[in-house]
C-alpha positions in Angstrom: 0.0 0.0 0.0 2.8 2.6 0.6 4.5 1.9 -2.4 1.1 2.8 -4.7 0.9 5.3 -2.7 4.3 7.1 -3.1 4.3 5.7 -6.7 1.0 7.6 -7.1 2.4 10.8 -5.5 5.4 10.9 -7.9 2.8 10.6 -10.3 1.2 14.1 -9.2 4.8 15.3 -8.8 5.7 14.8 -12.3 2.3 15.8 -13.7 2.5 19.3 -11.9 6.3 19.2 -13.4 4.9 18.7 -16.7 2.0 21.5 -16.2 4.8 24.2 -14.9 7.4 23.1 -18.0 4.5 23.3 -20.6 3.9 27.3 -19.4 7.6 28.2 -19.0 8.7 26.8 -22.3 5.9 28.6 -24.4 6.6 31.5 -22.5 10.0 31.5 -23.2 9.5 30.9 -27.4 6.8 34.3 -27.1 8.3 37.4 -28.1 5.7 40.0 -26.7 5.2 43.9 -28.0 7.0 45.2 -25.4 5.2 49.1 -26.4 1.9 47.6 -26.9 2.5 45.1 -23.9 -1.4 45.1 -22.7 -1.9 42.0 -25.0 1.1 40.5 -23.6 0.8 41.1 -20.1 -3.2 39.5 -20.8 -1.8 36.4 -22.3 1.0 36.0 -19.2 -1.8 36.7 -16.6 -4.2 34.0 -18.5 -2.3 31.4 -19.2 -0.4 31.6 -15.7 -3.8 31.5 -14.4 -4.6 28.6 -16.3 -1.3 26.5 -15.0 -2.3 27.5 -11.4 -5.4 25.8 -11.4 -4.6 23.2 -13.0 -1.4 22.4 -10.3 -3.3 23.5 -7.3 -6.4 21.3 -8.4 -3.6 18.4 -9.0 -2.3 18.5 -5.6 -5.4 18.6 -3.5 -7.2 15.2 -4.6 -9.8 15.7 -2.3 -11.4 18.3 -4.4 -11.4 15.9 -7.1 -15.6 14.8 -6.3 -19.0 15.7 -8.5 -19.3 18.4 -5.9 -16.2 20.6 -5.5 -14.2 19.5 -9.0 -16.9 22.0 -11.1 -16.1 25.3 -9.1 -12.3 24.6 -10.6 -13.4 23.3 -13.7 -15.6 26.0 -14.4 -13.0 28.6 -13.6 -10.9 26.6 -16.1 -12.7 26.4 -18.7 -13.9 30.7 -18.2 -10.0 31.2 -18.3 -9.8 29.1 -20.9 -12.7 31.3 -23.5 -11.4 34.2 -22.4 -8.0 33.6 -23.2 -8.7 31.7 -26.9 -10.9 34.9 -27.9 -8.3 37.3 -26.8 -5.6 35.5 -28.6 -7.6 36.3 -32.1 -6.7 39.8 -31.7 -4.3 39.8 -28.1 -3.5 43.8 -28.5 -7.2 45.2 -28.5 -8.8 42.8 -26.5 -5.7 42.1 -24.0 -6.3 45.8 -23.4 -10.2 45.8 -22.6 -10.0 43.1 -20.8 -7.3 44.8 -18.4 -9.2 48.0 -18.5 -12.5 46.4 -17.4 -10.5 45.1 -14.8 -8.9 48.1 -13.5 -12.3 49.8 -13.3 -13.5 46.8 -10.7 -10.6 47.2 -8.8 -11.7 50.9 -8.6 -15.3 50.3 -8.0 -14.4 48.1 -5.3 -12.1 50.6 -3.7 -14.7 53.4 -3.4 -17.3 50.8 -2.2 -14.6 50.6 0.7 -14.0 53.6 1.2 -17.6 54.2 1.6 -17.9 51.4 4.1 -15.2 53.1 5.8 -16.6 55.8 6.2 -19.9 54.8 7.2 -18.1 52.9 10.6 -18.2 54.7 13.8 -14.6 55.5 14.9 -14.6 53.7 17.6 -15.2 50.5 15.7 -12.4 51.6 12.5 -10.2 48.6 12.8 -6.6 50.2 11.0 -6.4 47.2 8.7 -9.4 48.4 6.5 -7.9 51.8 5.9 -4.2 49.6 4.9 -5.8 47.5 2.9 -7.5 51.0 0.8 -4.4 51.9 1.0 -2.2 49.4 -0.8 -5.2 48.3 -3.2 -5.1 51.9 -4.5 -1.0 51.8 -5.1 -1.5 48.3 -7.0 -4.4 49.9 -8.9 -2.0 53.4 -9.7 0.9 51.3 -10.9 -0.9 49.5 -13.0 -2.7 52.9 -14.3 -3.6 56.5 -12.6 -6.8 56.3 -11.0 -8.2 59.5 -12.5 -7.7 58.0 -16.3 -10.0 54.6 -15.5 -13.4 54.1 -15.9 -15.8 52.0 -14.6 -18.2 49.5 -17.0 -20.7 47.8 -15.2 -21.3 45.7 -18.2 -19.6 42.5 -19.6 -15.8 43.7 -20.2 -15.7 42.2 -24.4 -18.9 43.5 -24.9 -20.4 39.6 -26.0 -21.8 37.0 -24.2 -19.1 34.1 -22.8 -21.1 31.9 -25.7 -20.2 34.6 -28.5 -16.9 34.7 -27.3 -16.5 30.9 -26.7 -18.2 30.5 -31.0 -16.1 32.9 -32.1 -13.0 31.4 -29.9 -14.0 27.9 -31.7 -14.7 27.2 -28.0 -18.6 26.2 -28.7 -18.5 22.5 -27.6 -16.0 23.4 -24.5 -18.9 25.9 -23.8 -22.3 23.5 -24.4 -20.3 20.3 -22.7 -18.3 21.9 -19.9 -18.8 25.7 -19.3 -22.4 25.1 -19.0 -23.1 22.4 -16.4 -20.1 23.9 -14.2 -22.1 27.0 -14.0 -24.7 24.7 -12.0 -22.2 24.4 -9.2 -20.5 27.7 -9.2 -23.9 29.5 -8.8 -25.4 27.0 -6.5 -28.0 26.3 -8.7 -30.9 23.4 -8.5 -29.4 21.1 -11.1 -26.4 20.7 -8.7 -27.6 21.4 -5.4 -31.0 18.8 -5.6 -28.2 16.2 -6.6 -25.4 16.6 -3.9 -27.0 18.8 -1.2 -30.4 16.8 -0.5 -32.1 14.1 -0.2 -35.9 13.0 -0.3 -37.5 12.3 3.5 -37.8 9.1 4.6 -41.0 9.9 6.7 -43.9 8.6 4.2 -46.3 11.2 5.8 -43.7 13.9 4.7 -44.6 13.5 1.2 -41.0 13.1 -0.5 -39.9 16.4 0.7 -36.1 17.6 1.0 -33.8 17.7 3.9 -30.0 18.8 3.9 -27.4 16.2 3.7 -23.8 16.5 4.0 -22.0 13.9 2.3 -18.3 12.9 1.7 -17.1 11.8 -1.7 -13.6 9.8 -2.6 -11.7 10.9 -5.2 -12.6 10.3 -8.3 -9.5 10.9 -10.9 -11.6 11.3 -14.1 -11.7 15.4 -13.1 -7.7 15.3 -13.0 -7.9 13.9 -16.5 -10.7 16.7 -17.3 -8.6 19.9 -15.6 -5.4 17.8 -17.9 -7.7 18.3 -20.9 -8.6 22.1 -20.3 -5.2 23.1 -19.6 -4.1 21.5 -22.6 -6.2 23.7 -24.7 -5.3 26.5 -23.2 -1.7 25.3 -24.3 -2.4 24.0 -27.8 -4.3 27.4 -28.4 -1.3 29.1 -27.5 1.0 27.1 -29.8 -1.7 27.4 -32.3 -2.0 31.4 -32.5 1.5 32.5 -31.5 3.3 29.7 -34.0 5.4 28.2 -31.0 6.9 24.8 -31.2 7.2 23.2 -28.1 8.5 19.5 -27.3 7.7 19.0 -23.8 4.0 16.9 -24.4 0.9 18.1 -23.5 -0.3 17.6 -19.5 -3.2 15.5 -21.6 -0.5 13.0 -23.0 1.5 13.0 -20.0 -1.6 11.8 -18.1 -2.8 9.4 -20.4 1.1 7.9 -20.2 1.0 7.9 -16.9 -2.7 6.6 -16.2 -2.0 3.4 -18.3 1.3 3.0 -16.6 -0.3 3.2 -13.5 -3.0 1.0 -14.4 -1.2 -2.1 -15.9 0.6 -2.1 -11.8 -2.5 -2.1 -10.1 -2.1 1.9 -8.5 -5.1 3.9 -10.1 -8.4 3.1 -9.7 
């Protein structure tokens, strides 16, 4: 048992090794506009963004369950649209998207300060006014307050399905995008499944109580994250014309999986 279990932890090790090299050697073959660096600086945050999940969701197997694996795999697959439709034109839409984001950052700081203000000094705790404080120097070295606005609608101006048809993201969207939402919203589709059950009582009339259950891991949503971040990846190749040799985390799983199999370690 401890061997299958260490040779399934070097397993993990490798497959994070493999996620980390997959982003550092594209990285490294991409020659950014270094004046117009807003499509760049998009691409870096997106596709670092992408990795991070991926490894983070890789080395916590107890996330990988019906009920927690769609909160990450949702995000995933969100970075993943947002990062193939900006890729079709990275220097325009790098810079909304940064822009839009800027504005929340100074939305929420003036929400804040508002707060702030509204608290009785007696109560002010010092850490509210610090954390004003240095939100407000990230958000004026990235660009001067005064100069950002604030759009309260959707950042590309489309819908995450536009973006996702016009990304050729449509069946990511349909297939994984949209029953992920269920879970990330709390929705009925997802919470009537994992969050209750029917009443025994038979005078109760089949009606709902809360349950709390616990789940096993189940290492079909590794293979699924392995999937998304591999398009984020190939997308990347695809649009910036980089050749990369280290394989894809999808291969290296597959690989592994079988590997793993044939001795009897992976369920």
């Amino acid at each position: 048992m401890n061997e299958s279990r260490a040779e399934f932890e070097d397993f993990l090790e490798r497959y994070v090794d493999n996620v980390s090299q997959g982003m550092r050697d594209r990285w490294a073959l991409y020659r950014p506009d270094t004046y117009n660096h807003e499509g760049s600086d998009a691409i870096a945050g997106l596709v670092a963004r992408q990795a991070t999940l991926a490894i983070e969701f890789a080395q916590n197997p107890g996330m990988w369950n019906g009920n927690l694996a769609p909160l990450v795999l949702r995000a995933m697959t969100d970075t993943h649209i947002t990062l193939a439709w900006i890729l079709k034109s990275p220097i325009d839409r790098g810079r909304e998207y940064i822009k839009y984001g800027l504005g929340q950052e100074k939305l929420q700081i003036e929400l804040l300060e508002n707060e702030e203000e509204n608290i009785p000094d007696e109560e002010k705790h010092p850490a509210l006014s610090e954390l004003i404080e240095h939100r407000r120097r990230w958000l004026n070295s990235q660009l001067q307050e005064w100069a950002i606005d604030v759009n309260l609608g959707s950042w590309s101006g489309k819908s995450t399905r536009d973006m996702a048809m016009e990304a050729e993201c449509e069946s990511l969207y349909k297939f994984a995008y949209m029953p992920f939402s269920g879970a990330a919203h709390s929705m009925w589709q997802h919470v009537g499944i994992y969050n209750v059950e029917r009443c025994k009582r038979a005078l109760h009339k089949g009606h709902r109580i809360p349950q709390i259950l616990s789940f096993s891991p189940d290492i079909d949503y590794l293979y699924r994250s392995s999937k998304y971040v591999s398009r984020t990846y190939s997308a990347l190749s695809s649009e910036l014309g980089l050749q990369v040799e280290t394989i894809l985390p999808v291969e290296f799983f597959l690989q592994e999986r079988d590997r793993l199999n044939d001795a009897g370690n992976v369920g």
